[in-house]
OpenMM code with the backbone's topology and positions (N, CA, C; nanometers):
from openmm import Vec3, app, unit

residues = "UNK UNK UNK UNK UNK UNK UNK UNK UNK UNK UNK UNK UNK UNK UNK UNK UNK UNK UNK UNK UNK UNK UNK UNK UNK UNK UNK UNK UNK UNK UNK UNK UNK UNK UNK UNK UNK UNK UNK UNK UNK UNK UNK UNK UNK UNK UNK UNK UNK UNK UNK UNK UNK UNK UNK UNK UNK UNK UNK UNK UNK UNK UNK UNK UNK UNK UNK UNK UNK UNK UNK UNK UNK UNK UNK UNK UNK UNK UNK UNK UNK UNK UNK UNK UNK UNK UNK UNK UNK UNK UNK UNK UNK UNK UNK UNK UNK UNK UNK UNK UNK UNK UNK UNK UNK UNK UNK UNK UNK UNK UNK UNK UNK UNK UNK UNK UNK UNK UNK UNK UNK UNK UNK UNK UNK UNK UNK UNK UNK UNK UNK UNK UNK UNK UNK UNK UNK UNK UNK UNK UNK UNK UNK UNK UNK UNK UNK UNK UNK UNK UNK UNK UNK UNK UNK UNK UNK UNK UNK UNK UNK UNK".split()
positions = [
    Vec3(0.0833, -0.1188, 0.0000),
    Vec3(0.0000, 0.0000, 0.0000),
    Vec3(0.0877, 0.1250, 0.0000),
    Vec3(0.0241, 0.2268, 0.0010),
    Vec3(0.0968, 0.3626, 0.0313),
    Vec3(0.1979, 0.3988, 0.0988),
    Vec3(0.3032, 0.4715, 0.1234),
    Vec3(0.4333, 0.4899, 0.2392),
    Vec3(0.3819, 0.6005, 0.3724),
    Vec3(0.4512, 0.5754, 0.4643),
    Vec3(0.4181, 0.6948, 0.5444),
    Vec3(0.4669, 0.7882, 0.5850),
    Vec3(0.4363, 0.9033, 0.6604),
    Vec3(0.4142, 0.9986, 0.6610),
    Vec3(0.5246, 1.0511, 0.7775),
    Vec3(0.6528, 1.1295, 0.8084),
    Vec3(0.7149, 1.1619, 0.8976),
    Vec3(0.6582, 1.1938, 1.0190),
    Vec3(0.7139, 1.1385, 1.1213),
    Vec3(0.7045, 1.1607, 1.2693),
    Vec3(0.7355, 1.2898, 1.3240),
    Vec3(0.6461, 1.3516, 1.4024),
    Vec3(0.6362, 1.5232, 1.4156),
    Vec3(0.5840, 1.4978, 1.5733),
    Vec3(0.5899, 1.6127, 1.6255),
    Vec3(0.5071, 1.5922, 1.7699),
    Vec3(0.3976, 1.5748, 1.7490),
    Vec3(0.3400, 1.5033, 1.8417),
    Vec3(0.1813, 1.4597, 1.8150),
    Vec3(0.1710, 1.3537, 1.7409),
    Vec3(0.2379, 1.2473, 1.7420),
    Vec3(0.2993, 1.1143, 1.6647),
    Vec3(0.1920, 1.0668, 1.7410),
    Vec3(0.0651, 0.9607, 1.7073),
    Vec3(0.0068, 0.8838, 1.7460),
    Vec3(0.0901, 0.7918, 1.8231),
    Vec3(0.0385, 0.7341, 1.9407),
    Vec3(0.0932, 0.6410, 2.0040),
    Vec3(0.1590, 0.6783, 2.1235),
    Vec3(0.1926, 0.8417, 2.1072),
    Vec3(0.2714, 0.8677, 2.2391),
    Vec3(0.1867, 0.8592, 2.3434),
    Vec3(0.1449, 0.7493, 2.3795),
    Vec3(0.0532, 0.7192, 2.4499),
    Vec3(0.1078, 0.7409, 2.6047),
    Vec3(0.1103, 0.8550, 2.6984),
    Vec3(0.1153, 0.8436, 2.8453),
    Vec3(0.0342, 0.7836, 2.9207),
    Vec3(0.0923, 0.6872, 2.9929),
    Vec3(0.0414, 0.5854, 3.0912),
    Vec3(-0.0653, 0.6982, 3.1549),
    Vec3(-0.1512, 0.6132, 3.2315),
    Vec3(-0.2840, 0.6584, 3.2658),
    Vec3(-0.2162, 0.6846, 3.4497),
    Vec3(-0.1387, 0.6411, 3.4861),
    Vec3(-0.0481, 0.6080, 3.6295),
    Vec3(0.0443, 0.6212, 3.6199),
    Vec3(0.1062, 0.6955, 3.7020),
    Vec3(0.2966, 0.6596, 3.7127),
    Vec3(0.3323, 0.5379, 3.7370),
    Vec3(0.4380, 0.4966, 3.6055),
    Vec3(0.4790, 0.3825, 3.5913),
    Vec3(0.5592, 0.3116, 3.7176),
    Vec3(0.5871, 0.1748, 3.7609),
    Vec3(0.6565, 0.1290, 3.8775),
    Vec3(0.7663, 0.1003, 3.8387),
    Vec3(0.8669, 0.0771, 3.9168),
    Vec3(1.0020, 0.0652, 3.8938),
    Vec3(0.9810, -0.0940, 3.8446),
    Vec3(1.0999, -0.1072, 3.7175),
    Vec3(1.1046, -0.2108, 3.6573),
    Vec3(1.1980, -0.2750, 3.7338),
    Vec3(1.1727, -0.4397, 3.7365),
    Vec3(1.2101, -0.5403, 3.8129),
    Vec3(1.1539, -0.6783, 3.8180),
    Vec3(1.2413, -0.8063, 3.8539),
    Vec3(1.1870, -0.8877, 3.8014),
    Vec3(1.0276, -0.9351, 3.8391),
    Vec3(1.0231, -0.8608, 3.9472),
    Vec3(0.8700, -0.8879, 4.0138),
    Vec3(0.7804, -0.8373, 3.9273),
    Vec3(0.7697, -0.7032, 3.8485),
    Vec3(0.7176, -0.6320, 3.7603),
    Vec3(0.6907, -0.7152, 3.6208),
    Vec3(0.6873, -0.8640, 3.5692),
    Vec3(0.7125, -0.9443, 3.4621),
    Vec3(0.8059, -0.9972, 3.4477),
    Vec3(0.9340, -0.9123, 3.4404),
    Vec3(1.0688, -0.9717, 3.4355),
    Vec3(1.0669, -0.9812, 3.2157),
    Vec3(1.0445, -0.8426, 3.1329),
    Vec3(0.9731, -0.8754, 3.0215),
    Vec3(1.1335, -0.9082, 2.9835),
    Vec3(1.2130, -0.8243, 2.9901),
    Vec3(1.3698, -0.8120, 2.9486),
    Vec3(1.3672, -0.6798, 2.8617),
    Vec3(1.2601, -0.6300, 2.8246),
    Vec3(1.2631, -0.5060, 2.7579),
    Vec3(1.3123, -0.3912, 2.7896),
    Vec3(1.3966, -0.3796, 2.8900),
    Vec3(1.5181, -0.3222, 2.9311),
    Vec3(1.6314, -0.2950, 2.9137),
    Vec3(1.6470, -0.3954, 2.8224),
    Vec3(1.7852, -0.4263, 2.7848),
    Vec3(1.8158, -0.4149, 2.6368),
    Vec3(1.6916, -0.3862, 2.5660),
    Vec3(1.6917, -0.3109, 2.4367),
    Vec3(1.7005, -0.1581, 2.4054),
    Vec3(1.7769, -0.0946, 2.3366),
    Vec3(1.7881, 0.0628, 2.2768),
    Vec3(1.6700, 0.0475, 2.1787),
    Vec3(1.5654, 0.1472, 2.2027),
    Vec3(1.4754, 0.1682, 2.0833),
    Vec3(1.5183, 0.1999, 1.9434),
    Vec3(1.6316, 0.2924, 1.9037),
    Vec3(1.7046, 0.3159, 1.8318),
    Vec3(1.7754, 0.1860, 1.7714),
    Vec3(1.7756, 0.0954, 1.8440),
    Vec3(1.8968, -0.0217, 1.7908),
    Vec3(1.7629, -0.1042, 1.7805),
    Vec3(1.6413, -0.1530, 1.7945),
    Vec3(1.5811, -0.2902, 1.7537),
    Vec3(1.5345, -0.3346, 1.5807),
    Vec3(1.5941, -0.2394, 1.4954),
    Vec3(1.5884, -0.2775, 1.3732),
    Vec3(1.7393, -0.3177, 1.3085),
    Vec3(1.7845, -0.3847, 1.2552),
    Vec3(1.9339, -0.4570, 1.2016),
    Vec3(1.8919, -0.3936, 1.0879),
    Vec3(2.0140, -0.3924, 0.9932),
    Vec3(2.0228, -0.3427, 0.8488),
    Vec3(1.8953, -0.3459, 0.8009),
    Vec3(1.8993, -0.5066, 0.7477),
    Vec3(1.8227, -0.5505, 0.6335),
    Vec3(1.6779, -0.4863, 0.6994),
    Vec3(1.6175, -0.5052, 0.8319),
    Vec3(1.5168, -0.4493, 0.8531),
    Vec3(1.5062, -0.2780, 0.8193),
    Vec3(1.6101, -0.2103, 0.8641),
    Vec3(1.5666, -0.1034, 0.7940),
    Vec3(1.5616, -0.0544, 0.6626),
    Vec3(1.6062, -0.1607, 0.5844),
    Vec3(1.5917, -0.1112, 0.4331),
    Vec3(1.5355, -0.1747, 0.4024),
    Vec3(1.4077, -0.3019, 0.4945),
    Vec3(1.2706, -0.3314, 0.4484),
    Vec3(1.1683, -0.2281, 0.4615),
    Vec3(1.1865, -0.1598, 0.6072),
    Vec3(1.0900, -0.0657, 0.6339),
    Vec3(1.1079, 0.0943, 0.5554),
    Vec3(1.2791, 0.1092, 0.5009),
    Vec3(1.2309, 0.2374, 0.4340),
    Vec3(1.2803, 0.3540, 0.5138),
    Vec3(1.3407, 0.2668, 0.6313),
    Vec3(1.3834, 0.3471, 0.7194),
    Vec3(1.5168, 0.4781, 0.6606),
    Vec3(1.5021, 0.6132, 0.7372),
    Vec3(1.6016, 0.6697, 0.6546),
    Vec3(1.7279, 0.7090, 0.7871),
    Vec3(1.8415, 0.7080, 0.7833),
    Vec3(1.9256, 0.7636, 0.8908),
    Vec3(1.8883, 0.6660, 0.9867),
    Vec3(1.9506, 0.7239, 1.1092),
    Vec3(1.9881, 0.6352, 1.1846),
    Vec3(1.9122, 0.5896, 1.3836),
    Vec3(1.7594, 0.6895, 1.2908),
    Vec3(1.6981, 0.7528, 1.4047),
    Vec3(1.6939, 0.8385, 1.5374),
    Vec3(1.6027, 0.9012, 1.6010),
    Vec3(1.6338, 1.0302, 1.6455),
    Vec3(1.5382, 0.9509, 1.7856),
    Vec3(1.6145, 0.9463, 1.8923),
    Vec3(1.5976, 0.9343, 2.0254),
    Vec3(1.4858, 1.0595, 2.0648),
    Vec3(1.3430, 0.9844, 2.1178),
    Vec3(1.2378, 1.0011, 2.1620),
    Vec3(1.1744, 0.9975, 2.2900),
    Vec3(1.1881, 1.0495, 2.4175),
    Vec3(1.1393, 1.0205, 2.5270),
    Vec3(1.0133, 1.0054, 2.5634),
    Vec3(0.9417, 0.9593, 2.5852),
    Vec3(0.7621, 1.0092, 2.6559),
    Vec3(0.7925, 0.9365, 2.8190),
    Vec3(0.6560, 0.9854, 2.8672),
    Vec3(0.6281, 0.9228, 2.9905),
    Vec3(0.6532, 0.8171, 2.9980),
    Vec3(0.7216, 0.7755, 3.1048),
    Vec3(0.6946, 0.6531, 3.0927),
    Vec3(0.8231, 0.5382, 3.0006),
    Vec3(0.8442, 0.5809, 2.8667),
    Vec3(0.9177, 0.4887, 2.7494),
    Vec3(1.0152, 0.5744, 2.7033),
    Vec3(1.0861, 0.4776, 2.6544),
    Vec3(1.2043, 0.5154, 2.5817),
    Vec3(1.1448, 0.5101, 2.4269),
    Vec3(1.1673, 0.5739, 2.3250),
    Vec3(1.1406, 0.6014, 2.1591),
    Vec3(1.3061, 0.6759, 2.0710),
    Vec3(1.2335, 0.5778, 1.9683),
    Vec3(1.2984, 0.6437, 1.8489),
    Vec3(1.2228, 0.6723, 1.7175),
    Vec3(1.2962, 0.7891, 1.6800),
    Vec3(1.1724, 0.7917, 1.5391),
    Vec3(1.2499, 0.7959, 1.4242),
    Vec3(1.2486, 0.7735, 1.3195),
    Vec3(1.2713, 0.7616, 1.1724),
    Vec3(1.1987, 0.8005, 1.0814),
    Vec3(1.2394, 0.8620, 0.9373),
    Vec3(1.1636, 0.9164, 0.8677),
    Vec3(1.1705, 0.8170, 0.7465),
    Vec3(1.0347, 0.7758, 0.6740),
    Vec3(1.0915, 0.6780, 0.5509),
    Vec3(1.0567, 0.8314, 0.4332),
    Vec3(1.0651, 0.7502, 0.3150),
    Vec3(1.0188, 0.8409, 0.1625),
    Vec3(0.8877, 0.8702, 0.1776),
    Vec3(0.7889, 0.8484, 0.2481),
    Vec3(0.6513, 0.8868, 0.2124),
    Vec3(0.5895, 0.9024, 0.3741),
    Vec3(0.6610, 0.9027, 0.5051),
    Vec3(0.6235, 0.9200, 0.6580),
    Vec3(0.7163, 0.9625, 0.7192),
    Vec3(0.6976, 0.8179, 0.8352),
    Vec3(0.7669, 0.8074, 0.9404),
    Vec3(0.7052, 0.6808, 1.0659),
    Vec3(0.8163, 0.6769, 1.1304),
    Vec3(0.7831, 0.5444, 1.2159),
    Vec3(0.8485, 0.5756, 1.3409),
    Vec3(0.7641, 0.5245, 1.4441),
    Vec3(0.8252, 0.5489, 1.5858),
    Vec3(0.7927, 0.3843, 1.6552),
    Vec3(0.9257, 0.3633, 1.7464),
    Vec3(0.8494, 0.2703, 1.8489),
    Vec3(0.9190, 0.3019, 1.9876),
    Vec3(0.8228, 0.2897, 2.0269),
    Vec3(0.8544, 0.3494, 2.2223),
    Vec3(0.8390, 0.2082, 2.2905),
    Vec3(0.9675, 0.2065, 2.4081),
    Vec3(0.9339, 0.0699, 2.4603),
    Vec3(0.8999, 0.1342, 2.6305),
    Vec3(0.8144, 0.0652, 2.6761),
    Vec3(0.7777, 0.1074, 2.8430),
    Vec3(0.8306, 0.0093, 2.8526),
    Vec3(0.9255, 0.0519, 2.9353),
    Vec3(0.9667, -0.1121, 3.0152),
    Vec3(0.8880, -0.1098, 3.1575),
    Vec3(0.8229, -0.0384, 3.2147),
    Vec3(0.7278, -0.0483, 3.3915),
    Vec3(0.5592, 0.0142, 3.3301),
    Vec3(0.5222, -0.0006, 3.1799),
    Vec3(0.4055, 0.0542, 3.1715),
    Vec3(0.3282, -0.0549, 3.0879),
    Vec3(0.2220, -0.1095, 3.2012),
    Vec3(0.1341, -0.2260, 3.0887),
    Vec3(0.0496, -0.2170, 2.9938),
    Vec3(0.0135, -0.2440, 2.8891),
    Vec3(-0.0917, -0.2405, 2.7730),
    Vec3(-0.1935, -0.1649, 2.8271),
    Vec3(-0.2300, -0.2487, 2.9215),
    Vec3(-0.4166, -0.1810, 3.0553),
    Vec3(-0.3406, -0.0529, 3.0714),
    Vec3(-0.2209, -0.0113, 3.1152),
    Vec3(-0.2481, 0.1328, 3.1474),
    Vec3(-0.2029, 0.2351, 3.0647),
    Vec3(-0.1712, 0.1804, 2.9431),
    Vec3(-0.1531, 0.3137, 2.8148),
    Vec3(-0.3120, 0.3801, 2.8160),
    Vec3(-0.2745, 0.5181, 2.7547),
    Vec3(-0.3810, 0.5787, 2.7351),
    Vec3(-0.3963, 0.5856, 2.6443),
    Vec3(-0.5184, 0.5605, 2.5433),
    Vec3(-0.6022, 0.5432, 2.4136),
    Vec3(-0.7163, 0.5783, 2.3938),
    Vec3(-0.7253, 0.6663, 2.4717),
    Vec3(-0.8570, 0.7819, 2.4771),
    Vec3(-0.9114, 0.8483, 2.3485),
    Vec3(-0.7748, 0.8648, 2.2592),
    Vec3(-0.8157, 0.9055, 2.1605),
    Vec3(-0.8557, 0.7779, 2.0165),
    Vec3(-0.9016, 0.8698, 1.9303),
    Vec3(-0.9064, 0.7703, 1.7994),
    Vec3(-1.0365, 0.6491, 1.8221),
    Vec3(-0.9776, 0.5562, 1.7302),
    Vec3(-1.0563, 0.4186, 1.7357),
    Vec3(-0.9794, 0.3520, 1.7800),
    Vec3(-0.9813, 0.2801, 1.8782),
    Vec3(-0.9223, 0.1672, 1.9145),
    Vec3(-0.9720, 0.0222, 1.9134),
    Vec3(-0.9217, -0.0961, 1.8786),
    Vec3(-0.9759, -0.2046, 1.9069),
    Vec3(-0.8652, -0.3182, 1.9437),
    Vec3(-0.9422, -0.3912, 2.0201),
    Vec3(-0.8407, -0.5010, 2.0832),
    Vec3(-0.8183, -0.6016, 2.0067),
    Vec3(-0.7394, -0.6904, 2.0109),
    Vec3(-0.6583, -0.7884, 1.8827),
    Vec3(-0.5193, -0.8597, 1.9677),
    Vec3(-0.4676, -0.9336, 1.8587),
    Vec3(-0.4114, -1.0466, 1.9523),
    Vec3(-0.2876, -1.0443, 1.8240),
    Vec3(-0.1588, -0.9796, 1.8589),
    Vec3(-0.0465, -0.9357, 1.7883),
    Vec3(0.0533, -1.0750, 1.7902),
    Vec3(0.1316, -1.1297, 1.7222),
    Vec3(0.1854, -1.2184, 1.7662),
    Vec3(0.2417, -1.2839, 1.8838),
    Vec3(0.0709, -1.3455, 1.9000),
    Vec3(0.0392, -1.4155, 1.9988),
    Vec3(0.0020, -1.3542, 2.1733),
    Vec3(0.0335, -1.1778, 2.1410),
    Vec3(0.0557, -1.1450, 2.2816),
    Vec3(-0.1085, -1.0272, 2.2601),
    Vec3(-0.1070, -0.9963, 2.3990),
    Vec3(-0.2589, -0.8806, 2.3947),
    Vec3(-0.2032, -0.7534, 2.3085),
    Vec3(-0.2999, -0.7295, 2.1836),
    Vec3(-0.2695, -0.5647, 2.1567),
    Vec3(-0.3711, -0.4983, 2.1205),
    Vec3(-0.3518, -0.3834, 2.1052),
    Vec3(-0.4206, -0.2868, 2.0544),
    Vec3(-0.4062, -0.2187, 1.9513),
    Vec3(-0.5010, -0.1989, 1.8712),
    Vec3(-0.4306, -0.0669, 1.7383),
    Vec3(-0.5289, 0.0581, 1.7396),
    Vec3(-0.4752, 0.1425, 1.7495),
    Vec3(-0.5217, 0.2790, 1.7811),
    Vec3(-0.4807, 0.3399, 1.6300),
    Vec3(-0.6285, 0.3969, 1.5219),
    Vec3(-0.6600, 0.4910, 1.4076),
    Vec3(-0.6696, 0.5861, 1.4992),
    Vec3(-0.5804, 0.6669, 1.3858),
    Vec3(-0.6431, 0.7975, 1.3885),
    Vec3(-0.6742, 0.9058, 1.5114),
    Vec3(-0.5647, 0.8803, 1.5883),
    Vec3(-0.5867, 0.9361, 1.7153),
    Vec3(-0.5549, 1.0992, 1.7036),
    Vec3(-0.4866, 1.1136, 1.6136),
    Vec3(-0.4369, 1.2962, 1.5929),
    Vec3(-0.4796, 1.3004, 1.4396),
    Vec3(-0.5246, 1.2172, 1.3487),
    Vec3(-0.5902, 1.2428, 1.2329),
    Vec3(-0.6098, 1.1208, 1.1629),
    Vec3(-0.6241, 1.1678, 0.9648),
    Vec3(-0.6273, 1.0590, 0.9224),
    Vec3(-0.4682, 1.0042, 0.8906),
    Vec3(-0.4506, 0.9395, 0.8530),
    Vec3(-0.3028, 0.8676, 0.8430),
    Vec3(-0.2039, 0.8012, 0.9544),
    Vec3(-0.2774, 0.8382, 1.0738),
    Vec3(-0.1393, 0.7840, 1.1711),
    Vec3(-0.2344, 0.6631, 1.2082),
    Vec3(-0.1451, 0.5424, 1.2793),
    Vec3(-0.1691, 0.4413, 1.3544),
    Vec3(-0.0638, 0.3677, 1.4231),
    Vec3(-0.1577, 0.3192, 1.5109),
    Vec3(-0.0306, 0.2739, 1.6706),
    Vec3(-0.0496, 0.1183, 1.6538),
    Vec3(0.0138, 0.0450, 1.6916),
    Vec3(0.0061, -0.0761, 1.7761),
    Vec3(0.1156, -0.0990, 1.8901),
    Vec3(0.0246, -0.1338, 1.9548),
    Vec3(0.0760, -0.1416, 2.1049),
    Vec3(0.0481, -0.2978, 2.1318),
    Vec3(0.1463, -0.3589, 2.2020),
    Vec3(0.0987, -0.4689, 2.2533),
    Vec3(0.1994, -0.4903, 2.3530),
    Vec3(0.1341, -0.6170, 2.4510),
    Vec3(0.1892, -0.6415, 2.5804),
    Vec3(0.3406, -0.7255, 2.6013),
    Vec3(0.4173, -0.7027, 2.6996),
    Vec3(0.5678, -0.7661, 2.6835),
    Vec3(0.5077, -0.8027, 2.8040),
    Vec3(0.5013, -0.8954, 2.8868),
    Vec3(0.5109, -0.9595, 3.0153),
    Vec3(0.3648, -0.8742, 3.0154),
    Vec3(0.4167, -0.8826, 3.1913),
    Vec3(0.2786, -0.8340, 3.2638),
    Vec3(0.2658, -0.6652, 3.2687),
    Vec3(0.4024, -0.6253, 3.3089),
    Vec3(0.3739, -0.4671, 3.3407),
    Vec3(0.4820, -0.4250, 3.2300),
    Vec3(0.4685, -0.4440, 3.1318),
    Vec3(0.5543, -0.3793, 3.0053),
    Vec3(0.4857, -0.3919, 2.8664),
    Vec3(0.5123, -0.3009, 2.8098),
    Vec3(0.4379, -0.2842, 2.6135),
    Vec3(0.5371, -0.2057, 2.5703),
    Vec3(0.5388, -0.2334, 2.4264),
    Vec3(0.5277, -0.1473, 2.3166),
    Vec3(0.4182, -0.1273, 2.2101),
    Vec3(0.4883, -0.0084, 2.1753),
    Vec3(0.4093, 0.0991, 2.0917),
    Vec3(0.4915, 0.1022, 1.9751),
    Vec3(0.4226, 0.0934, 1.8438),
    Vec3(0.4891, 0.1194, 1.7044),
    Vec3(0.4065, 0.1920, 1.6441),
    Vec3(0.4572, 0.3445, 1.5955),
    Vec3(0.3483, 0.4600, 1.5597),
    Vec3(0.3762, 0.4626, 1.4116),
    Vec3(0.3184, 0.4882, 1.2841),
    Vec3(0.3353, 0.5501, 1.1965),
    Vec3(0.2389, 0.6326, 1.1174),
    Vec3(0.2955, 0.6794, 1.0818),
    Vec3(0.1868, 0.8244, 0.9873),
    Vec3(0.2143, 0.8434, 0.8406),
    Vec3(0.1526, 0.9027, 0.7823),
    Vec3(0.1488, 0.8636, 0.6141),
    Vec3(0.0753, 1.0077, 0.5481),
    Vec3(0.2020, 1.0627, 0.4584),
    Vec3(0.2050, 1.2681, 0.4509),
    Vec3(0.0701, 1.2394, 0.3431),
    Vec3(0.0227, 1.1030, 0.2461),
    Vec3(-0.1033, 1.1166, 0.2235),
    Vec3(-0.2209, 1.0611, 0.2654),
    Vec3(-0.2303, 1.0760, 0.4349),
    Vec3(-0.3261, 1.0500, 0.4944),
    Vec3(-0.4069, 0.9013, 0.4689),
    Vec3(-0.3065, 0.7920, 0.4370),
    Vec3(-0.3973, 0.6759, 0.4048),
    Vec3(-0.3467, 0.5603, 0.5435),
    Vec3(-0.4266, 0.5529, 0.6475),
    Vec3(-0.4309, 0.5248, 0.7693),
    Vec3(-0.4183, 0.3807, 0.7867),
    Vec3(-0.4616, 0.3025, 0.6793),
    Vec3(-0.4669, 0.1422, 0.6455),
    Vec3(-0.2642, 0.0935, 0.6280),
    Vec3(-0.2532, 0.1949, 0.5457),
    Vec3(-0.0895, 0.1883, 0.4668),
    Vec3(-0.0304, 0.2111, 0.6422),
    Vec3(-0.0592, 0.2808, 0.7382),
    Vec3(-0.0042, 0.2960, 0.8205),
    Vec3(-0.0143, 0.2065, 0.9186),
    Vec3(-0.1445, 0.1575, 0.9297),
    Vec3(-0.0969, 0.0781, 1.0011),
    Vec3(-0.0562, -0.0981, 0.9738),
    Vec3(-0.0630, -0.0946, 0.8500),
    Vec3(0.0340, -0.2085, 0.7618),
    Vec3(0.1654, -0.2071, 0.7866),
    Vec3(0.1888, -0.0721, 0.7924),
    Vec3(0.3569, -0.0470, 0.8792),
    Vec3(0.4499, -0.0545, 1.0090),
    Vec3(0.2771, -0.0064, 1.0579),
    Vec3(0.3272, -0.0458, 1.2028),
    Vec3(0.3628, -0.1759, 1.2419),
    Vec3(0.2501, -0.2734, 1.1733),
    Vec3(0.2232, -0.4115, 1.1982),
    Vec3(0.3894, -0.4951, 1.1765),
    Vec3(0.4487, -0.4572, 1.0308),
    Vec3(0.5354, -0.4956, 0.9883),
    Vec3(0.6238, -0.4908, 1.0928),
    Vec3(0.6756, -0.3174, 1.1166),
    Vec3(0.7993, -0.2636, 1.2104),
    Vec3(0.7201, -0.3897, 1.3479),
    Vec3(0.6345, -0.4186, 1.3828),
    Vec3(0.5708, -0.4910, 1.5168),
    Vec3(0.6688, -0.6208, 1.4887),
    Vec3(0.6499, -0.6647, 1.3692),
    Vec3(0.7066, -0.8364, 1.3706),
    Vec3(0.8564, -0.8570, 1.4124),
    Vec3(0.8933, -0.6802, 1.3469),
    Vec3(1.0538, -0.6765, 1.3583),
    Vec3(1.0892, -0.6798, 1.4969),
    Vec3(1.0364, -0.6103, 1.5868),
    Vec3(1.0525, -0.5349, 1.6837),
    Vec3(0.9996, -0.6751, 1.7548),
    Vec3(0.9076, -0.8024, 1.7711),
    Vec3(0.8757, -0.8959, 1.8474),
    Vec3(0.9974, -0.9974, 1.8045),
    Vec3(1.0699, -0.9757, 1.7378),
    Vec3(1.1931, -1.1028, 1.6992),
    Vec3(1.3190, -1.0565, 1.7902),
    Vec3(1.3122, -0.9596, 1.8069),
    Vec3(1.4431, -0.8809, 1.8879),
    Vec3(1.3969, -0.8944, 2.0333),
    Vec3(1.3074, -0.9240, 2.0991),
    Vec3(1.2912, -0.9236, 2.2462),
    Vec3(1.3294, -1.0447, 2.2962),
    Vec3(1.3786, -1.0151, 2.4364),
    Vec3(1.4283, -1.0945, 2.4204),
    Vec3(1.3263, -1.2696, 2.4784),
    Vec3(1.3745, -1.4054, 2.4899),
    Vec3(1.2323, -1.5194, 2.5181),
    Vec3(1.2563, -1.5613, 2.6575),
    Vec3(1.1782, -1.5419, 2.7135),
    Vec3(1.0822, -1.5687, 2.8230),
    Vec3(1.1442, -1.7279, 2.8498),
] * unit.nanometer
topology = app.Topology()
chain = topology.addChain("A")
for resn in residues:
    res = topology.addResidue(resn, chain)
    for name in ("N", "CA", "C"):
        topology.addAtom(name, app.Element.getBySymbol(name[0]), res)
């Protein structure tokens, strides 16, 4: 489908926990998602599947660590909470619906700051998620979140197994 759209403030997905997050520890899940750089969970070949351009630009929110990247026709973000669970992201905005991401609980959030962006979020252990945002400069929201989904598969091969 279509490419997406560069990452700007107001990137769908920067989803702030609904609670201040708890200190990560093995009691907290034990997800290991700690021990990943958001910036580093794509290898070469993945970023010149996704389109990725440079070498991404370190992203903070509440809560997660992010990086964002710009492809030819967007942009892509993924934020990892390592102490913030799926239940307590906030998704107030947009459409959201619940779904079952490889194999773990997620969510995909349209359209939360317009047409073209979309999130998927899904659960790492018990008290940890990520978030994979992308947006698309011609507003086609399907193409985006086809992207997210993709950057999701990349980003679930790099964590580390339980």
């Amino acid at each position: 489908m279509a490419s997406v759209a560069a990452c700007s403030t107001g990137q769908p997905g920067t989803s702030v926990p609904s609670e201040a997050p708890a200190p990560t520890n093995s009691a907290n899940g034990g997800s290991g998602l700690a021990q990943l750089d958001a910036c580093q969970v794509f290898d070469a070949q993945a970023t010149s599947q996704l389109g990725l351009e440079g070498a991404g630009e370190v992203k903070n929110f509440a809560g997660g660590r992010g990086c964002d990247w710009d492809t030819a026709g967007g942009g892509i973000r993924v934020v990892l909470y390592d102490s913030t669970s799926l239940e307590k992201q906030n998704l107030s905005d947009g459409q959201v619906e619940s779904t079952t991401f490889a194999g773990r609980e997620a969510k995909i959030q349209r359209e939360a700051l317009g047409a073209g962006d979309c999130s998927l979020l899904f659960a790492v252990g018990d008290s940890s998620s990520v978030s994979l945002d992308a947006t698309s400069n011609d507003m086609n929201t399907d193409a985006s979140c086809q992207l997210a989904q993709q950057a999701g598969e990349l980003v679930v091969a790099k964590l580390p197994k339980n």
